[in-house]
C-alpha positions in Angstrom: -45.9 19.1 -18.0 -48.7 18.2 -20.6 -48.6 17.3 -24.3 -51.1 18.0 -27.2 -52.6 15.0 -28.7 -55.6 15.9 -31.1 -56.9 18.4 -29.7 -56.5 17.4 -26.1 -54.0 17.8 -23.2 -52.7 14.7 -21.5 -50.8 15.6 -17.8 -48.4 13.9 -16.2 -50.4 12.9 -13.6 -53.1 11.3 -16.2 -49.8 8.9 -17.6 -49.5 8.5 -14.0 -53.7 7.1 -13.3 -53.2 5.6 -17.1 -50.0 3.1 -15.4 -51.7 2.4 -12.1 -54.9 1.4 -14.1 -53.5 -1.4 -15.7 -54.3 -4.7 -14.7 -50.9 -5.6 -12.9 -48.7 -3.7 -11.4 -46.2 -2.3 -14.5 -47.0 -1.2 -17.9 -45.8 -1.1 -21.0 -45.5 1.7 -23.2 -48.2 0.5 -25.1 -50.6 -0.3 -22.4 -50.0 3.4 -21.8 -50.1 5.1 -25.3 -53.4 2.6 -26.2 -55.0 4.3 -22.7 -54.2 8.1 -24.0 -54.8 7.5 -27.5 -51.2 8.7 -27.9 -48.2 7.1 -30.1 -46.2 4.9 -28.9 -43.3 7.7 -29.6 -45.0 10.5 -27.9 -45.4 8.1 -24.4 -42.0 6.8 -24.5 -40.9 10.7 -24.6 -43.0 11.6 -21.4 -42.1 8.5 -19.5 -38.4 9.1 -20.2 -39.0 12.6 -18.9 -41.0 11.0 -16.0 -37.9 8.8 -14.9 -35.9 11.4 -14.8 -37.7 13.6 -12.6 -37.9 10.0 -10.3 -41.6 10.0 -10.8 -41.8 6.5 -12.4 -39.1 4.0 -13.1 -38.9 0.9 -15.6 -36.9 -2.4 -16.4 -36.1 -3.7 -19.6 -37.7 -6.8 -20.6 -37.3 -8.7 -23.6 -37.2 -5.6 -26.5 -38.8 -2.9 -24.5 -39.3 -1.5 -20.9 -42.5 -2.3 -18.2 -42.9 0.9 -16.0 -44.4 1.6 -12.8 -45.1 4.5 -10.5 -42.5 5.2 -7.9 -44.5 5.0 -4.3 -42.6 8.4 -3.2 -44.0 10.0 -6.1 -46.4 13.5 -5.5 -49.2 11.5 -7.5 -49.1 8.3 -5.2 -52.8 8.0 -3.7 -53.6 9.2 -0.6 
């Protein structure tokens, strides 16, 4: 799955690279969007799509969620 931003595509597996890149080892949505030059709405969208094909999962904390890359997922590194 991809969505236009701009004129550009952003995959599923670049939301993927975009959460591993951070500096520890979950994300927020924000970390994420800021990466992609996406919203913050447009991110939260894909990730919630991304959890529930079990590619990525997430915890609440405080008013939002951190999210991180499931280790079974097809994207994990090889």
């Amino acid at each position: 799955m991809s969505s236009e931003h701009g004129n550009q595509k952003v995959t599923d597996t670049e939301i993927i690279d975009a959460i591993r890149s951070t500096s520890g080892p979950v994300a927020s949505a924000r970390d994420v969007a800021t990466r992609l030059s996406m919203t913050r709405t447009g991110i939260n969208e894909r990730l919630q799509d991304l959890l529930e094909e079990g590619r990525v999962s997430r915890k609440s904390v405080g008013n939002g969620y951190v999210w991180w890359v499931n280790d079974y997922s097809d994207d994990s590194a090889t």
